[in-house]
Backbone as JSON Lines, residues from 0, in Angstrom:
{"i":0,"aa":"X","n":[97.18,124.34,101.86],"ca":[97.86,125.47,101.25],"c":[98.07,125.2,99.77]}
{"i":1,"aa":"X","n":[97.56,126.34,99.01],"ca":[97.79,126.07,97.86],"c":[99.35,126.3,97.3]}
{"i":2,"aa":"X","n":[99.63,125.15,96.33],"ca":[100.92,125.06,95.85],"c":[101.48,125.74,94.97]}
{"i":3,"aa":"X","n":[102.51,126.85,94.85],"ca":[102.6,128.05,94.01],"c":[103.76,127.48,92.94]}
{"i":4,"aa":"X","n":[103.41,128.97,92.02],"ca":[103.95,128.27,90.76],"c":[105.72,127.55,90.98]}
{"i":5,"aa":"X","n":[106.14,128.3,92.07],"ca":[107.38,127.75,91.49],"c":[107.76,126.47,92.29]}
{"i":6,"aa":"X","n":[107.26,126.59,93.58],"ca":[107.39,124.77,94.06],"c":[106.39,123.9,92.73]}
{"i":7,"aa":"X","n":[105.61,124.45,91.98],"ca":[105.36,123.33,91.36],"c":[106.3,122.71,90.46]}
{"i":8,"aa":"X","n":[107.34,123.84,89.47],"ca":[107.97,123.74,89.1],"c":[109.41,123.04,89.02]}
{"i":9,"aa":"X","n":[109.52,122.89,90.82],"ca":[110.61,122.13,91.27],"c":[110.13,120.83,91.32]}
{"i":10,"aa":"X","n":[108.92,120.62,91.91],"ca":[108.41,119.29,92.26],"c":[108.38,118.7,90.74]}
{"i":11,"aa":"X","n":[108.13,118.98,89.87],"ca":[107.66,118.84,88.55],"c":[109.38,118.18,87.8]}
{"i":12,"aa":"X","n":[110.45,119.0,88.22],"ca":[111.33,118.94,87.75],"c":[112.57,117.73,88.27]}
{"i":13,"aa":"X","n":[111.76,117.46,89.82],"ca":[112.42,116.96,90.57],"c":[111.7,115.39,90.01]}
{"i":14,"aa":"X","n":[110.43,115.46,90.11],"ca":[110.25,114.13,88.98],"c":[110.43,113.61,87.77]}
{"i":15,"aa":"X","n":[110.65,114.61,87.28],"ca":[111.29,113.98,85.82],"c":[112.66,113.28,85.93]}
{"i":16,"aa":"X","n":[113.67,114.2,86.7],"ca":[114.94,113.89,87.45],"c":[114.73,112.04,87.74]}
{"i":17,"aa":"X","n":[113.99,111.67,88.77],"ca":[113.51,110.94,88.95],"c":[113.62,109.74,88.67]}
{"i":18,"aa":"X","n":[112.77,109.97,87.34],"ca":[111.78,109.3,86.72],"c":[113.09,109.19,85.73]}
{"i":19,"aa":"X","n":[113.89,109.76,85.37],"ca":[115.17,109.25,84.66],"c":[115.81,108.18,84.96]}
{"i":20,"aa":"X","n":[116.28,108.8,86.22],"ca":[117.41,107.79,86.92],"c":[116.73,106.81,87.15]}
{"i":21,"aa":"X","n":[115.45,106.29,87.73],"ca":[115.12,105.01,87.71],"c":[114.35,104.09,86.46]}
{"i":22,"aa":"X","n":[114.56,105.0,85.28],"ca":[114.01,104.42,84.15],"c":[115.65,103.96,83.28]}
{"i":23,"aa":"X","n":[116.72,104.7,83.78],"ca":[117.79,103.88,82.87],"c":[118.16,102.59,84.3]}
{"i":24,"aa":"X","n":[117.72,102.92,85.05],"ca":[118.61,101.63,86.28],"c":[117.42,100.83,85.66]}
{"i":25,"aa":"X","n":[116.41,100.71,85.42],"ca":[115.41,99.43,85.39],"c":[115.54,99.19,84.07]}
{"i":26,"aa":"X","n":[115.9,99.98,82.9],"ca":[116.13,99.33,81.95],"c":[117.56,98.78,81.9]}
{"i":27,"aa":"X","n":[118.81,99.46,82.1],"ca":[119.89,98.69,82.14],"c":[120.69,98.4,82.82]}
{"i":28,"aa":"X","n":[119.91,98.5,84.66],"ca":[120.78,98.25,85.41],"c":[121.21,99.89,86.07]}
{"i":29,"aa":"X","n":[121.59,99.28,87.45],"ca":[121.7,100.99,88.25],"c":[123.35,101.51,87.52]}
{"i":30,"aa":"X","n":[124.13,100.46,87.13],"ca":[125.79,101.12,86.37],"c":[125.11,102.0,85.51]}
{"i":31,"aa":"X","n":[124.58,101.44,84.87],"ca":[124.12,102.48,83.57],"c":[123.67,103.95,84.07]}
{"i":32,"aa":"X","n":[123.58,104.24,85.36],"ca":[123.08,105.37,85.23],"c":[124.37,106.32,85.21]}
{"i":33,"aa":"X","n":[124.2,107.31,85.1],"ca":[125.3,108.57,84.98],"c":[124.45,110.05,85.41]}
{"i":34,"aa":"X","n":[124.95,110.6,85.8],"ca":[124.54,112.36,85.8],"c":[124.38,112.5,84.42]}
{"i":35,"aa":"X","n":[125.11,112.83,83.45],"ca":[124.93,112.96,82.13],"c":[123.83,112.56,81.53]}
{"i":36,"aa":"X","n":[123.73,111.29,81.67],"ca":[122.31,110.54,81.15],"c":[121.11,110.96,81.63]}
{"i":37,"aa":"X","n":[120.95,111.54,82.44],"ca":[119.73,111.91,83.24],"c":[119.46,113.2,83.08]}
{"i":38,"aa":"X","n":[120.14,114.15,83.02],"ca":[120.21,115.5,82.52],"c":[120.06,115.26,81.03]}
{"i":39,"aa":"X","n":[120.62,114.16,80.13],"ca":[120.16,114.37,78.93],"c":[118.61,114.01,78.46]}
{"i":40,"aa":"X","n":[117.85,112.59,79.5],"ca":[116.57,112.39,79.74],"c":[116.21,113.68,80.07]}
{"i":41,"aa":"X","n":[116.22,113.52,81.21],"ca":[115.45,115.09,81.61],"c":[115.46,116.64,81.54]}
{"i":42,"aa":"X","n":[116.19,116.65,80.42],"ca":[116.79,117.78,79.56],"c":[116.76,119.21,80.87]}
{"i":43,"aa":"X","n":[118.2,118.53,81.95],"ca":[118.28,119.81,83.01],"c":[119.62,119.74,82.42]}
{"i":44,"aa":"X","n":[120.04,120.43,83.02],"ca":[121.81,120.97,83.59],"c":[122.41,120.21,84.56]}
{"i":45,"aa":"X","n":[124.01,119.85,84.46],"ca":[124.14,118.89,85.76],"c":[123.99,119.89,86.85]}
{"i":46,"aa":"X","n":[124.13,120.98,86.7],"ca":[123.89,122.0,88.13],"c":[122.77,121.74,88.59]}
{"i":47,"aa":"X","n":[121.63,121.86,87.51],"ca":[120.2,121.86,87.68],"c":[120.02,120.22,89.13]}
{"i":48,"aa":"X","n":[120.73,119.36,87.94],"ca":[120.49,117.97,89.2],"c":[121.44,117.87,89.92]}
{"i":49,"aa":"X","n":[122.87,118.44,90.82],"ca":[122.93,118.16,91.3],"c":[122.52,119.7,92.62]}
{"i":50,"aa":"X","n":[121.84,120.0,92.21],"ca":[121.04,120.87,93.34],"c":[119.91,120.46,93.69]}
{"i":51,"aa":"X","n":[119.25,119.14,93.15],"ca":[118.04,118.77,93.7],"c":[118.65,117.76,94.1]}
{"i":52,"aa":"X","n":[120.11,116.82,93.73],"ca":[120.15,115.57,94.37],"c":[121.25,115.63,94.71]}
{"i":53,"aa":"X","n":[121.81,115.11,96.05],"ca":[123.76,114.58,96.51],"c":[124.51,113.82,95.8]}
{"i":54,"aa":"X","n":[123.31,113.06,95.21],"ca":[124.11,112.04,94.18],"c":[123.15,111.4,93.62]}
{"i":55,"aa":"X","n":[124.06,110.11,92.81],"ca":[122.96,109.57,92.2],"c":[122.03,108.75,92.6]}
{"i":56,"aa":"X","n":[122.85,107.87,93.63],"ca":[121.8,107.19,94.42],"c":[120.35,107.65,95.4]}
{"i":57,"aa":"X","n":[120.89,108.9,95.59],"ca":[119.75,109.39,96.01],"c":[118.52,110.03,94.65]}
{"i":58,"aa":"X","n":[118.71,110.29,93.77],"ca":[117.89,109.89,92.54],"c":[117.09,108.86,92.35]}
{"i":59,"aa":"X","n":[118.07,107.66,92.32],"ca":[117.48,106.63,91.87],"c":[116.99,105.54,93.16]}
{"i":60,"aa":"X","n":[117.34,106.01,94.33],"ca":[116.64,105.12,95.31],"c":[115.59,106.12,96.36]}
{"i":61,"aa":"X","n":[115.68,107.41,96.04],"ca":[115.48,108.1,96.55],"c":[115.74,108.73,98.07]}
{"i":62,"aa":"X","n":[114.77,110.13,98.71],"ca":[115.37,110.42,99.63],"c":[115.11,109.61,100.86]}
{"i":63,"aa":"X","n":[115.64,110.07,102.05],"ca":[115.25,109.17,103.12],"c":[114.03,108.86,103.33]}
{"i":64,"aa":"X","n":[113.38,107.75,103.99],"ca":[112.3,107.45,104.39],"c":[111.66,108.26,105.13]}
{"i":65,"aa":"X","n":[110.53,108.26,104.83],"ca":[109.26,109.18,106.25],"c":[108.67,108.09,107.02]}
{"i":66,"aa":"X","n":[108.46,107.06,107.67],"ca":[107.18,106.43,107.85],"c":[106.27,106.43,108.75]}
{"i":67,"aa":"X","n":[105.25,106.14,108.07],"ca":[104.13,106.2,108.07],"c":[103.79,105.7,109.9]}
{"i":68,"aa":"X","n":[103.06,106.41,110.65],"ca":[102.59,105.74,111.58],"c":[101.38,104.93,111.72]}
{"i":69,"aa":"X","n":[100.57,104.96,110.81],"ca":[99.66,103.85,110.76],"c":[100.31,102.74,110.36]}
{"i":70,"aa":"X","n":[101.35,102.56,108.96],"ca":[101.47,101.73,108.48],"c":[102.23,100.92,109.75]}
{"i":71,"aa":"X","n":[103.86,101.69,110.45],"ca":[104.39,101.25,111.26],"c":[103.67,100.09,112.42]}
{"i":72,"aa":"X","n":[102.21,100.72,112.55],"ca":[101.81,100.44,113.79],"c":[101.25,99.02,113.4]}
{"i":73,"aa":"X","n":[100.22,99.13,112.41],"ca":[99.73,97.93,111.61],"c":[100.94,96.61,111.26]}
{"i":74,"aa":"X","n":[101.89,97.05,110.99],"ca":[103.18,96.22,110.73],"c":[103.63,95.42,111.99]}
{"i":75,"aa":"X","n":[103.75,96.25,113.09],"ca":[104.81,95.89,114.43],"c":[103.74,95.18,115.09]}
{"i":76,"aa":"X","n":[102.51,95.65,114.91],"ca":[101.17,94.39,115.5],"c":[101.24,92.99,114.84]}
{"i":77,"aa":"X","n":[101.15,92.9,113.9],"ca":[101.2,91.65,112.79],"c":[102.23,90.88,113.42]}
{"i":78,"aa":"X","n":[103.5,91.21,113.65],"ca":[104.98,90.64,113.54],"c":[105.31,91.09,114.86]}
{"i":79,"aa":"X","n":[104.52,91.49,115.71],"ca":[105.3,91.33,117.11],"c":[106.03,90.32,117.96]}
{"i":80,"aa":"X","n":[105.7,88.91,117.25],"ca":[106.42,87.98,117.63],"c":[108.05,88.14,116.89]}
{"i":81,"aa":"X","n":[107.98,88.95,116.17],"ca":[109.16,88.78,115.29],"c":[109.42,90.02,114.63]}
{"i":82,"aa":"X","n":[110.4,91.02,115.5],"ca":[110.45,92.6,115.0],"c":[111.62,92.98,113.89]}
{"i":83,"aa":"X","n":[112.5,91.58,113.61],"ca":[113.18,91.56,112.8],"c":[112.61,91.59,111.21]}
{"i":84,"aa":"X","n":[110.86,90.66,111.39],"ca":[110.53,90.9,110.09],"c":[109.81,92.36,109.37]}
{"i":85,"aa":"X","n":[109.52,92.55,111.17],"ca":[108.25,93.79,111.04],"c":[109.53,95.11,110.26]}
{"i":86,"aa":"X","n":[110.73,95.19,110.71],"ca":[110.96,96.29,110.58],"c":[111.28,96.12,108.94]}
{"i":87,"aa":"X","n":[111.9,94.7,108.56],"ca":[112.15,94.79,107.08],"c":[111.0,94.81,106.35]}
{"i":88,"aa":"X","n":[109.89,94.4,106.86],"ca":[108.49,94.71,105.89],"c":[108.17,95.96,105.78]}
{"i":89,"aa":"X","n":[108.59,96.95,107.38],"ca":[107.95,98.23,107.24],"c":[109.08,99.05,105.74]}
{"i":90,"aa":"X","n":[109.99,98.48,105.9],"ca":[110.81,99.36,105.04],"c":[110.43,99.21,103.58]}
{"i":91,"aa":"X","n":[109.88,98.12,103.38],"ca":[109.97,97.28,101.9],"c":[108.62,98.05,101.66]}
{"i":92,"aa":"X","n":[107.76,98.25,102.34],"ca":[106.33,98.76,102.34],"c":[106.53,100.28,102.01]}
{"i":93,"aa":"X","n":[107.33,101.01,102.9],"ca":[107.62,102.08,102.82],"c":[108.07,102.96,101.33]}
{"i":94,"aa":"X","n":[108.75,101.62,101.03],"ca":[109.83,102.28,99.48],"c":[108.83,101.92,98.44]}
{"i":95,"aa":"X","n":[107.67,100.68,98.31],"ca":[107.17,100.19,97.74],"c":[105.92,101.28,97.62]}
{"i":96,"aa":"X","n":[105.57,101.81,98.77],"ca":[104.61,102.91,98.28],"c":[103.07,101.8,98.58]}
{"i":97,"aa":"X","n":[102.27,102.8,99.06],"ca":[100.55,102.2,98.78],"c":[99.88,102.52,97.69]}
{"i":98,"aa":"X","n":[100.41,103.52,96.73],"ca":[99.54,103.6,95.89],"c":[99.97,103.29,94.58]}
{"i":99,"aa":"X","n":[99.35,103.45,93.19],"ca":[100.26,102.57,91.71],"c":[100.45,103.36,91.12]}
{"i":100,"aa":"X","n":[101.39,103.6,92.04],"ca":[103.01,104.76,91.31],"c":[103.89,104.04,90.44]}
{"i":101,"aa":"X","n":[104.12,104.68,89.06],"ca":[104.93,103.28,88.17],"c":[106.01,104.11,88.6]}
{"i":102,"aa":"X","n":[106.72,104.74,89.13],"ca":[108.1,105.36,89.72],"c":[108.64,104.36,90.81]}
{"i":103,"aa":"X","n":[107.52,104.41,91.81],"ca":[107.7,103.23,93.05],"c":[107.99,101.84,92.47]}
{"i":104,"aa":"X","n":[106.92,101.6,91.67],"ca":[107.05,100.38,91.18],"c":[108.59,99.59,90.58]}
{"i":105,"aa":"X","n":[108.57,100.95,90.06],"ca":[110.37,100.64,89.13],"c":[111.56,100.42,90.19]}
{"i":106,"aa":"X","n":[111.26,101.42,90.94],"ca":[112.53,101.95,92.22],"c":[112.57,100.7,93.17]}
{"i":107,"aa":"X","n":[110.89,99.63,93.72],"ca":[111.07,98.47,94.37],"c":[111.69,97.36,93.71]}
{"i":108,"aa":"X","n":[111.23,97.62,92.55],"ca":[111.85,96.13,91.63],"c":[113.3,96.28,91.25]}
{"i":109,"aa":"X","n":[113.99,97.26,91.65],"ca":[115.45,97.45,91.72],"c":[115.76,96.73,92.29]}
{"i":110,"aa":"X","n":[115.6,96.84,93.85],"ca":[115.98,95.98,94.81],"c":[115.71,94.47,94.68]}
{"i":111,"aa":"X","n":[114.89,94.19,93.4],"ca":[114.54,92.65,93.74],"c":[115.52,92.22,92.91]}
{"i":112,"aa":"X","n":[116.02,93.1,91.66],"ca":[116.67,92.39,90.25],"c":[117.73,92.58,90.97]}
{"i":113,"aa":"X","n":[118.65,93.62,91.59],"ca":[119.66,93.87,92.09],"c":[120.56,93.28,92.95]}
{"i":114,"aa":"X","n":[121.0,92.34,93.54],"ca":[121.35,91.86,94.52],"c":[122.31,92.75,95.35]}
{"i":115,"aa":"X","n":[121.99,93.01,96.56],"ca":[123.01,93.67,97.54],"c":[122.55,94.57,97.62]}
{"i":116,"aa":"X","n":[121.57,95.57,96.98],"ca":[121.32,96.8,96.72],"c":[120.51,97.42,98.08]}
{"i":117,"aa":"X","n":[119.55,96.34,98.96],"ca":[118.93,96.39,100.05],"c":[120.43,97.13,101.01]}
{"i":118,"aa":"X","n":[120.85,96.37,101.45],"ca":[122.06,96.38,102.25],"c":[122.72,97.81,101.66]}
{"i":119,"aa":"X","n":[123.54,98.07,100.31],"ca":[124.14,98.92,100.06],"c":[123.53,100.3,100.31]}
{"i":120,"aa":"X","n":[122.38,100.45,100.13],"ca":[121.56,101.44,100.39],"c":[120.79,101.78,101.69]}
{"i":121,"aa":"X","n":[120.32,100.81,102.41],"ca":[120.09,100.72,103.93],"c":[121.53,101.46,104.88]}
{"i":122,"aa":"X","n":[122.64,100.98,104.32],"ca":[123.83,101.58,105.11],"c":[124.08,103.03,104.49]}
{"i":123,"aa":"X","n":[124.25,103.08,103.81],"ca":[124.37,104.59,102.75],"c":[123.31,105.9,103.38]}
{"i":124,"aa":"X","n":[122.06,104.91,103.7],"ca":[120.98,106.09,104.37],"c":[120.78,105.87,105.44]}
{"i":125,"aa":"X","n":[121.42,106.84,106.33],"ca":[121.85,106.53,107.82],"c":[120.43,107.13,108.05]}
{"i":126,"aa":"X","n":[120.06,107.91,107.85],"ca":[118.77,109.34,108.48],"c":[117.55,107.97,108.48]}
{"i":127,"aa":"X","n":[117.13,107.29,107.48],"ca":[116.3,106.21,107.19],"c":[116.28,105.27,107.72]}
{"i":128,"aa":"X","n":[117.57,104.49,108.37],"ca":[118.14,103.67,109.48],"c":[118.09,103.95,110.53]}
{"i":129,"aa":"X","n":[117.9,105.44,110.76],"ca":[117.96,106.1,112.63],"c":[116.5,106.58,112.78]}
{"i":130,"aa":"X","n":[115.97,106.47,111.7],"ca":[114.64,106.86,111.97],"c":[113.52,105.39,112.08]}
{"i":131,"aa":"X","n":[114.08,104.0,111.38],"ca":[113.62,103.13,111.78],"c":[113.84,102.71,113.2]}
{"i":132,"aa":"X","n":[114.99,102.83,113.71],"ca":[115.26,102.68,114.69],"c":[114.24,103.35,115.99]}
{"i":133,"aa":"X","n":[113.92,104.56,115.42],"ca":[113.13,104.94,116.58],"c":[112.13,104.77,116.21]}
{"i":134,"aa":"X","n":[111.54,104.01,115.44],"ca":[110.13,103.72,115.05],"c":[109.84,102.51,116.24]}
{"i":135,"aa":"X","n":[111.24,101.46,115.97],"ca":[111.37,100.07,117.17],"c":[111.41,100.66,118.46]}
{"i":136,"aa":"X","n":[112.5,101.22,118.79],"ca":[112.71,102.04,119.94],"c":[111.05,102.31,120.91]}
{"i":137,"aa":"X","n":[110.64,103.08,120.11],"ca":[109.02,103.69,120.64],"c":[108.31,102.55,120.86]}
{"i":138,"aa":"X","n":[107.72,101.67,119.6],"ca":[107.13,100.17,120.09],"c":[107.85,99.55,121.2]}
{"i":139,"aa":"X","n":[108.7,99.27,121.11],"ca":[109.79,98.79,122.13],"c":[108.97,99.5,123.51]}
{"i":140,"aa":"X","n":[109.72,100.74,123.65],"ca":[108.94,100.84,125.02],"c":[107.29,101.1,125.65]}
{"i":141,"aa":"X","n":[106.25,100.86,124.36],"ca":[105.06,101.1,124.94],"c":[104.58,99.2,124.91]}
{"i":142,"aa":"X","n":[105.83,98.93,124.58],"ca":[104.93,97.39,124.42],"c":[106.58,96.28,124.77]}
{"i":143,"aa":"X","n":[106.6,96.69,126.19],"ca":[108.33,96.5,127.13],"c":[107.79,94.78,126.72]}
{"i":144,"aa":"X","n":[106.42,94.15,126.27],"ca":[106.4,92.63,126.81],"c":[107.22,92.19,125.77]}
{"i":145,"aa":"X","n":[107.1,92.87,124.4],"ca":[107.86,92.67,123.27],"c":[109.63,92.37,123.42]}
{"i":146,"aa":"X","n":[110.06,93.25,124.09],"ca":[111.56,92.98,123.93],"c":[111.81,91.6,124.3]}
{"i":147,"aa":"X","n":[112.91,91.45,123.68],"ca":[113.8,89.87,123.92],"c":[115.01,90.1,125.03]}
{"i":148,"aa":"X","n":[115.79,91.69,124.75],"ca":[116.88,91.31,125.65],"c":[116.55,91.76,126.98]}
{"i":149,"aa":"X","n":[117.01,91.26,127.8],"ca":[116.73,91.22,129.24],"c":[118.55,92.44,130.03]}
{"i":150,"aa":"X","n":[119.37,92.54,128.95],"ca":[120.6,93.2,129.66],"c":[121.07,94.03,128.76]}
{"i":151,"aa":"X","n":[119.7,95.0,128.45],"ca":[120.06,95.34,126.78],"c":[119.34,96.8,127.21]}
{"i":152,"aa":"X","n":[119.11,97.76,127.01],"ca":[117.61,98.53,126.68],"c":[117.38,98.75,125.63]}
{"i":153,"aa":"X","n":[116.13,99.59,125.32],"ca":[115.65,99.1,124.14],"c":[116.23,100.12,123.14]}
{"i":154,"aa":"X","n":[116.64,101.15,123.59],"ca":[117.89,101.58,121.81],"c":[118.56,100.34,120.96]}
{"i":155,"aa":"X","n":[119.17,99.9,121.81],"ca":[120.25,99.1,122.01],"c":[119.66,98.07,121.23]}
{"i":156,"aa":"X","n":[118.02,97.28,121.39],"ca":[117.52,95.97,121.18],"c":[117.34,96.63,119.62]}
{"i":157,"aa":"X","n":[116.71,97.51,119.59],"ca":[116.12,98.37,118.26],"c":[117.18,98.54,117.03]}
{"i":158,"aa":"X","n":[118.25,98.98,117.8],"ca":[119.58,99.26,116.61],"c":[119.84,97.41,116.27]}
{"i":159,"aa":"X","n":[120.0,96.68,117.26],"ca":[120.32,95.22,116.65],"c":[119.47,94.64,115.81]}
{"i":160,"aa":"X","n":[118.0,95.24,115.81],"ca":[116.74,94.58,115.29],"c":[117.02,94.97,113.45]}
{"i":161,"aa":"X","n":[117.33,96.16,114.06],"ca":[117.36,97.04,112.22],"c":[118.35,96.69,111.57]}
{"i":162,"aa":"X","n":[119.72,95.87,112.17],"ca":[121.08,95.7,111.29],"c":[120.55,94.23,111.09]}
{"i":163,"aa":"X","n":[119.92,93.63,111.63],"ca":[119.44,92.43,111.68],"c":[118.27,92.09,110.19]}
{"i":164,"aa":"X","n":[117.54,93.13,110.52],"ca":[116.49,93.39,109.69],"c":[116.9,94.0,108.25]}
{"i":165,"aa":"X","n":[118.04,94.47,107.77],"ca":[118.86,94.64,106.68],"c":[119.27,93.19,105.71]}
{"i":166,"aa":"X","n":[120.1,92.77,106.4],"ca":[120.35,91.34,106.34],"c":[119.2,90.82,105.76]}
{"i":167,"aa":"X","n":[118.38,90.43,106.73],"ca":[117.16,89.67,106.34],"c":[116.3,90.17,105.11]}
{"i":168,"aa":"X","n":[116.05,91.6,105.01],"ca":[115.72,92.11,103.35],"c":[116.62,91.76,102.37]}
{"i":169,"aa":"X","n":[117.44,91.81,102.51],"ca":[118.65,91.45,101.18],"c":[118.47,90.06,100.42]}
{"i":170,"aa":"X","n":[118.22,89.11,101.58],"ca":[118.2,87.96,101.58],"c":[116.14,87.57,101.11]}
{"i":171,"aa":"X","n":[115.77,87.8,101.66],"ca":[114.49,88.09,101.04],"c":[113.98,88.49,99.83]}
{"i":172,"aa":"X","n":[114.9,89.39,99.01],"ca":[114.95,89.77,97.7],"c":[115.76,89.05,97.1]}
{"i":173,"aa":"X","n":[116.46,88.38,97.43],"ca":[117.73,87.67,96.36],"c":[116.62,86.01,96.43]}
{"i":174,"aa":"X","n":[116.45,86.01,97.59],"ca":[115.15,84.32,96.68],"c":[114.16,84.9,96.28]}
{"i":175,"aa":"X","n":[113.27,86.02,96.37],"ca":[112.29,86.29,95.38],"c":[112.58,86.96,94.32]}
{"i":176,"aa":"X","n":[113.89,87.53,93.96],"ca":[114.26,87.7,92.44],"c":[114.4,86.22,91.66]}
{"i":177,"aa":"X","n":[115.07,85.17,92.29],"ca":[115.38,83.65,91.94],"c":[114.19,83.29,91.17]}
{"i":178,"aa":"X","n":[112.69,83.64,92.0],"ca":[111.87,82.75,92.04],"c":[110.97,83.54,91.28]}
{"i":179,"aa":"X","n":[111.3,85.5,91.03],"ca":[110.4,85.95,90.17],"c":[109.53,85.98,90.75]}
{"i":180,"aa":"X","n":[109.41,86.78,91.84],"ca":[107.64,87.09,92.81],"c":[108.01,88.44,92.49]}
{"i":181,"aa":"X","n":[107.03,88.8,93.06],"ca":[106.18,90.1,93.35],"c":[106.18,91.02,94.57]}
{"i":182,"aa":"X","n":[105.51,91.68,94.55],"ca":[105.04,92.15,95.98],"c":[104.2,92.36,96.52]}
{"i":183,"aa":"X","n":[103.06,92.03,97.34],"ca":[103.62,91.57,98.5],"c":[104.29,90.33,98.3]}
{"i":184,"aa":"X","n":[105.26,90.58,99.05],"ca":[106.16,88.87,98.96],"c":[105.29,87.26,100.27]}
{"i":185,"aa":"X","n":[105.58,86.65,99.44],"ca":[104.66,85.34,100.64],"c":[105.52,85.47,101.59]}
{"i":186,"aa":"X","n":[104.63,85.01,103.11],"ca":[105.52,85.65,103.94],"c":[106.44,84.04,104.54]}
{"i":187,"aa":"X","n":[106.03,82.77,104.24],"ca":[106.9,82.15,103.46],"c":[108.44,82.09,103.68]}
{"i":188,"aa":"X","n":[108.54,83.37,102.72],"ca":[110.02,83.55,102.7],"c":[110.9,84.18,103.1]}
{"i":189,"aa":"X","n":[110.33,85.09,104.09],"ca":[110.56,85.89,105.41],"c":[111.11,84.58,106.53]}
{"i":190,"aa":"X","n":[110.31,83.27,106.64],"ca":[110.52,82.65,107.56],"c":[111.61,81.97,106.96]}
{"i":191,"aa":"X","n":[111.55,81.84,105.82],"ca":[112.69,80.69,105.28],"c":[114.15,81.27,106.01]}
{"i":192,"aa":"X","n":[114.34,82.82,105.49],"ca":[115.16,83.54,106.28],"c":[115.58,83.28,106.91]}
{"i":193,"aa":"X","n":[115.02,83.65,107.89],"ca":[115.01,83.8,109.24],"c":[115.7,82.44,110.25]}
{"i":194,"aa":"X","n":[115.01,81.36,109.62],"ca":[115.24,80.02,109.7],"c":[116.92,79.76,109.39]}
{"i":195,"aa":"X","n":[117.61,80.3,108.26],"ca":[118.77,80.24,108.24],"c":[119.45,81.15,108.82]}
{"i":196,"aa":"X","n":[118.87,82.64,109.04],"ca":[119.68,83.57,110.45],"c":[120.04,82.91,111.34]}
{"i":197,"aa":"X","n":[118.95,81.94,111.93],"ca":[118.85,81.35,113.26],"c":[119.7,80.0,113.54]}
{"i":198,"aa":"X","n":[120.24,79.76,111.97],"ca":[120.91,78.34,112.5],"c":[122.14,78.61,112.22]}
{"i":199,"aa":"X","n":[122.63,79.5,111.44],"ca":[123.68,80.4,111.52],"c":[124.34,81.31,112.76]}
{"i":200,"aa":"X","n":[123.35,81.57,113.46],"ca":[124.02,82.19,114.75],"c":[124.22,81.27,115.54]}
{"i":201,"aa":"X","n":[123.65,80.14,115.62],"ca":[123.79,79.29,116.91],"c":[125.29,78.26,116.58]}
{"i":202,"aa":"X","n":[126.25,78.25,117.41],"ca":[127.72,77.73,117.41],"c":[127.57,75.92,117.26]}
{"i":203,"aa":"X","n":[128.27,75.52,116.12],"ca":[128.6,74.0,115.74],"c":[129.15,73.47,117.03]}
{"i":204,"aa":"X","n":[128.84,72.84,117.42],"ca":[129.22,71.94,118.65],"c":[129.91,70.77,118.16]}
């Protein structure tokens, strides 16, 4: 369907919006941003932005996730031994974008300079969190060999996987901001993680 003049106009407007808010958070940090500042970048009205956005964070981290079912599927195969990493890769993949979007680009490397920002924003976007969830949920039950809990079902395993899998992104970005990587991140440091999740849950005797 061809795209008419005035959705182009929104789409058009809705990126500049955008393309504000994550060009003052990457240059000075997400405080720096303001409504004001972004309407003065993107020469709207605060009416203008706050009718395309709830706030600011949804600007600058954007809206909820869609994902991808190839990517999902390709992900939860890789890391089926381990759905705690699959789901934080699918997300990191998700926000990170497949193609070389310098918008994406800016909006992932938030999360790396940022500390906490994984977490603050993972909880903030519930719709993105309930929709990962049933991304696990579904794997979960076409592939029952996968689950771990045995007195659990698999909502239940899926919602623990994703609060689990929060954690573990946060922590994943705070040593590859340290260390100044990139993305894809070595996976490395997914296990390093994980490695301290695991000795952390288990009780000092």
């Amino acid at each position: 369907m061809t795209e008419g003049l005035r959705e182009k106009k929104m789409r058009v407007a809705r990126r500049a919006m955008e393309e504000a808010a994550v060009g003052i958070a990457y240059d000075e940090g997400v405080r720096a941003v303001t409504a004001d500042r972004i309407c003065e970048v993107a020469m709207v009205s605060r009416s203008t932005f706050f009718n395309y956005f709830p706030s600011l964070e949804h600007a600058i981290f954007g809206s909820a996730l869609v994902y991808d079912p190839v990517l999902t599927e390709r992900i939860l195969s890789a890391h089926r031994d381990d759905l705690v990493i699959a789901a934080s890769r699918i997300v990191m993949e998700t926000v990170r974008g497949q193609g070389d979007d310098e918008l994406l680009r800016k909006r992932f490397a938030l999360f790396i300079r940022e500390p906490g920002t994984t977490t603050t924003v993972s909880w903030a976007a519930g719709t993105s969190r309930a929709g990962l969830q049933d991304v696990i949920e579904n794997w979960l039950d076409a592939h029952p060999a996968s689950a771990r809990l045995a007195d659990a079902d698999h909502a239940t395993e899926a919602r623990m996987i994703v609060n689990f899998s929060i954690t573990l992104g946060d922590e994943v970005m705070r040593l590859v901001g340290e260390e100044g990587g990139d993305f894809p991140f070595d996976p490395a440091v997914f296990r390093t993680v994980r490695e301290r999740m695991r000795a952390l849950s288990v009780p000092a005797r």
